[in-house]
N, C-alpha and C positions, 0 to 999 in steps of 0.2 A: 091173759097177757100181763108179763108186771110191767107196772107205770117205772118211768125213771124218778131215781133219788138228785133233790138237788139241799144240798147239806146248809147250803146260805140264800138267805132272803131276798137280799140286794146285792146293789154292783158299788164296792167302794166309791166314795166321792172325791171326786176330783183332784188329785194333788197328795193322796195320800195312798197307803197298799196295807193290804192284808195278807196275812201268811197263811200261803194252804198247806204245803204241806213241809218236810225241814227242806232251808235254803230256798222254798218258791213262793213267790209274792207275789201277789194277785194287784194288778190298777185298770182303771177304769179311764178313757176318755171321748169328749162329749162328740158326737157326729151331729148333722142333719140331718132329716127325713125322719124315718119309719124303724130306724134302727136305732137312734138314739144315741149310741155307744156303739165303742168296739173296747173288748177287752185285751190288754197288755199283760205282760211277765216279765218278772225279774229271778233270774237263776243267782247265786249267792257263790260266790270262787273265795278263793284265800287270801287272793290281792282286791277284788273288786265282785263287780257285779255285772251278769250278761244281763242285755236287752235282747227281750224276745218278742219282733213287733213294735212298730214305730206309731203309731196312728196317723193320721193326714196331714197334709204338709201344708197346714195353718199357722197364723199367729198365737191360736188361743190354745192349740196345743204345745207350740214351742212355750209356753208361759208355765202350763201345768208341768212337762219336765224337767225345767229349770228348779220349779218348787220341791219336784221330787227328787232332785241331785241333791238342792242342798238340807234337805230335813227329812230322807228316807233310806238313803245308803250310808248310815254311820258313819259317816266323814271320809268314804273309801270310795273311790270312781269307778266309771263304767270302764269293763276290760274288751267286749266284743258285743257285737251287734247279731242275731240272728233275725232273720225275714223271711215269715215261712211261705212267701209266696209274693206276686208283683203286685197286686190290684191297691192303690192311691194310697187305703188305711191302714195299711201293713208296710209299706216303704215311705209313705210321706214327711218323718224326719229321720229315716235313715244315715240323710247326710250330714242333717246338722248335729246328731250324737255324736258320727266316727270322725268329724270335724274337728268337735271341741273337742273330746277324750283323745283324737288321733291315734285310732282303734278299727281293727279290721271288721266289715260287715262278710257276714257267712250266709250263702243262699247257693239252691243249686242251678246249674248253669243255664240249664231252659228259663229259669224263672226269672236269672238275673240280664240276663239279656234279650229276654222281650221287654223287661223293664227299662232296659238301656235306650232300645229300638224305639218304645211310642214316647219314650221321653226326648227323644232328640229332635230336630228340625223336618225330619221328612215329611214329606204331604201324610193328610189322614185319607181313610178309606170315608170320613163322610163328605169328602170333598171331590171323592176321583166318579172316573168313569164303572171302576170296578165293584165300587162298592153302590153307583145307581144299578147296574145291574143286576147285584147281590137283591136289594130289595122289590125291586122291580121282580124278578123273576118268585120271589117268594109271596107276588100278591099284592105289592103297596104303587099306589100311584109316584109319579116320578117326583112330584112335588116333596112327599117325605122325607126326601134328603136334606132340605131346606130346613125342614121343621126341624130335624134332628142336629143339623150344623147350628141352628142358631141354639138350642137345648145345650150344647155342647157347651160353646163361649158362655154361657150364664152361668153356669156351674163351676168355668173352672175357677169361680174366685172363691166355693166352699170347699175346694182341694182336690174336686175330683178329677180333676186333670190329674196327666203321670208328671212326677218333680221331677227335678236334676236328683240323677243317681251318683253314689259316690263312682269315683273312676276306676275303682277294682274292688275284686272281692276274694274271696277265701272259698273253694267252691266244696259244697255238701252232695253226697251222695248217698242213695238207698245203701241203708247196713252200717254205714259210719256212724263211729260213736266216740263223741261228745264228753272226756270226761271232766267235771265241773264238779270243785267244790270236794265232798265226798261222794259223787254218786255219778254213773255215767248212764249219759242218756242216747239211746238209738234215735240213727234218723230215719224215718218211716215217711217213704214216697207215696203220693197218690196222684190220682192225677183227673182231670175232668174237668172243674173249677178253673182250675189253669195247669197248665203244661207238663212242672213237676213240683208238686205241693209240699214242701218237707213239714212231718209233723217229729217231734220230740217225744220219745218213748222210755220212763225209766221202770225199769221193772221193779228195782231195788222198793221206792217211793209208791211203785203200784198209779203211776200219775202216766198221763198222755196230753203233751200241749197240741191241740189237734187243728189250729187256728182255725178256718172256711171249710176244712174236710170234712168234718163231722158236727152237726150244730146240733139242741136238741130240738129244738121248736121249728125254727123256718129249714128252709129245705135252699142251697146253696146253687146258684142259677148255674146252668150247666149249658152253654149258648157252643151255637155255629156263628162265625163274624168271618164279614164282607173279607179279612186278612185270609183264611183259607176255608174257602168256601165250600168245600168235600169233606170236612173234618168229622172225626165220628166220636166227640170227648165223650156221649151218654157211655159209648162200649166200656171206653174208660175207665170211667165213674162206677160204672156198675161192675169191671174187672178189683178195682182197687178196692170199693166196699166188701166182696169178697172175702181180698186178701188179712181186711182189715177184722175181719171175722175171728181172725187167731187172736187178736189182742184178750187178754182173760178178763173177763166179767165183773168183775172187783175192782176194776182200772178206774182213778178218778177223772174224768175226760175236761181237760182244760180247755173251752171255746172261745174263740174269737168274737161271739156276741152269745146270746143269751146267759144264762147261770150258768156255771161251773154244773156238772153231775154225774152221776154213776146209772149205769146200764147201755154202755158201750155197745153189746150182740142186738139186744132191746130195739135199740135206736136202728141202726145198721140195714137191720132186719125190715123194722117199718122204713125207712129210706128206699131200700129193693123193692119191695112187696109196691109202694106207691109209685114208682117210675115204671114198674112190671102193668099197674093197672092202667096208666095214660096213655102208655104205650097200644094196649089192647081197644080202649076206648078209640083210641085217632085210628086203629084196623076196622073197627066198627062204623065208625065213620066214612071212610075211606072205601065204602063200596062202591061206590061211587064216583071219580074222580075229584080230587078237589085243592086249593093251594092251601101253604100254610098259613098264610092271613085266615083263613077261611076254618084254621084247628084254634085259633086263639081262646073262643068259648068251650071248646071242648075242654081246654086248658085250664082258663081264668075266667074269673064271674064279674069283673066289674070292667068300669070303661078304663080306658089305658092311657097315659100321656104319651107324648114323644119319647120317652127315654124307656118305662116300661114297656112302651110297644116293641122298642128296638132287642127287649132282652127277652121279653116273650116269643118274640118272632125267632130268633136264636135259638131256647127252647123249644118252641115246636118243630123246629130245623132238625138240633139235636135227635130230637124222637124219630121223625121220620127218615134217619139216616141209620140210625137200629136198626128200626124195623127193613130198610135197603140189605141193609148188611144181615139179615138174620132171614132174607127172602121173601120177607112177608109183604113187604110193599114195590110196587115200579115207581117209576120219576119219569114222566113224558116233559119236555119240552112243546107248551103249544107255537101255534102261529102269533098269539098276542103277545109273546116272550112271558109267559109267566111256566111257571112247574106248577105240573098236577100231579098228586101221589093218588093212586089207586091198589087197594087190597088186593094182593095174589095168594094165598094162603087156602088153599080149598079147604083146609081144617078148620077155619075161621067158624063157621058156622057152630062145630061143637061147642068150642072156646066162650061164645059169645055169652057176655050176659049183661047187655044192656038193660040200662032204669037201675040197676044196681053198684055204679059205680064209684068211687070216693066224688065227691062233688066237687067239683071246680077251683081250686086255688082262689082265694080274696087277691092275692099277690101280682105279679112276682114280687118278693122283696128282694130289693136292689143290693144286693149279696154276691 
């Protein structure tokens, strides 16, 4: 198996950018938690410079690109905003660049209008009837809701609420290409993480800005959420990994957190192969009847707060909607309102090889 290449040490600090490859500058800014960072991009045009990914919709990051406007783009402003997808650290200053530059933000249209949706006034699903159900029936006592609404409010003063989105956008679709600068870059949809993920493919450059789709280290949370509760994003995720297969192996893969690096198939490959095994694991499980509070340890090795419980439980959602959809597992509805998945797979038995499987995620990381 080759290991991946990552050609740099560290994540630029704060306020400044590095050049990966011609016209793409690399910056870095600071999160909370377990991730630390998420990594930014700047594309290089003739008039200015695109933003690719806004980080969280903070103070201290509106500070850091303030610093970076005026001592990192040569005296020349931002022309457009790219967002390769909704979730807080990827649109959280969205609006305050295409504000001050008053400059169009480009996303595609699933992405940008779920963004629009939790950002606006409507009720949340940790608050309704729909979403006590949602966990309720996945295993969790009724109280959880509670735990998780007040988790919610504490958070959202480190940005992870969704911000005010700008009020229009420029919309991206799979195959459209992006030309910037000298060099045009393809937009590559995926989808699983969320809805319709646009990553930035230039062949020319041999670069893929890949933001949440492709990571090398952690593994990108792939949830069912109380908003549609039938969703099957793993199919997804694991259709788009696929297609992502074609990108050629030389590619330098630009991530949204960890290092920058090369072994794109490499990576891809172990991605499949590891959701191929949990998946087999919760069948092996699942001889039995059982709910998906009850797959969490199959899953994940440590104890879980409110917030990881909510994205593991989503994940193990995810898996057993696969395996629904690929026959291998039923969903009964009991009389105590919970769901039990039980194995139907007569083949299961060859398949199986319990005591040898990847061991249990430390995680989820909140990705």
């Amino acid at each position: 198996m080759n290991e991946l290449i990552y050609p740099h040490a560290d994540h630029p600090q704060p306020g400044v950018t590095v050049e990966v490859a011609d016209g793409v500058r690399w910056l870095s800014m600071p999160m909370g938690g377990s991730l630390s960072h998420i990594n930014l991009y700047l594309l290089e045009d003739k008039d200015g410079w695109w933003v690719v990914d806004t980080g969280l919709g903070v103070e201290e990051t509106e500070q850091w690109w303030q610093q970076i406007f005026a001592k990192e783009l040569n005296g020349r402003p931002v022309i457009g905003v790219i967002c390769t997808h909704m979730h807080p650290d990827h649109i959280g200053q969205s609006k305050m660049i295409t504000d001050q530059f008053r400059v169009p933000l480009y996303m595609t249209q699933a992405e940008y209008y779920q963004a629009r949706a939790f950002s606006s006034s409507a009720g949340s699903h940790h608050s309704s009837w729909a979403g006590s159900e949602f966990y309720v029936r996945a295993g969790m006592d009724e109280t959880y809701l509670a735990e998780l609404q007040k988790m919610w409010q504490s958070r959202s003063s480190e940005g992870m609420s969704m911000p005010e989105m700008p009020t229009g956008y420029h919309r991206l679709k799979d195959g459209d290409v992006l030309t910037i600068g000298h060099h045009d870059w393809q937009i590559v949809v995926g989808s699983g993480h969320s809805p319709e993920h646009a990553c930035l493919y230039c062949a020319a450059l041999k670069v893929m800005i890949s933001g949440d789709q492709i990571l090398p280290i952690i593994t990108s949370n792939v949830s069912v959420h109380p908003t549609e509760p039938n969703a099957n994003p793993l199919m997804e995720w694991m259709e788009s990994h696929n297609r992502f297969l074609r990108i050629p192996d030389d590619t330098f893969v630009l991530p949204a957190h960890n290092l920058p690096f090369f072994g794109i198939r490499e990576r891809l490959r172990e991605l499949i192969s590891h959701h191929e095994d949990r998946m087999l694991a919760i069948e092996e499980h699942c001889v039995e009847p059982d709910t998906a509070k009850a797959l969490l340890p199959v899953l994940f090795a440590r104890e879980l707060d409110p917030r990881q419980m909510m994205m593991a439980l989503g994940e193990a959602i995810a898996h057993v909607h696969l395996l629904m959809y690929r026959n291998r597992i039923e969903r009964t509805l009991h009389e105590d309102g919970k769901y039990r998945f039980r194995s139907i797979d007569p083949d299961l038995a060859r398949r199986s090889h319990p005591g040898t499987h990847d061991a249990p995620s430390d995680g989820p990381i909140l990705v």
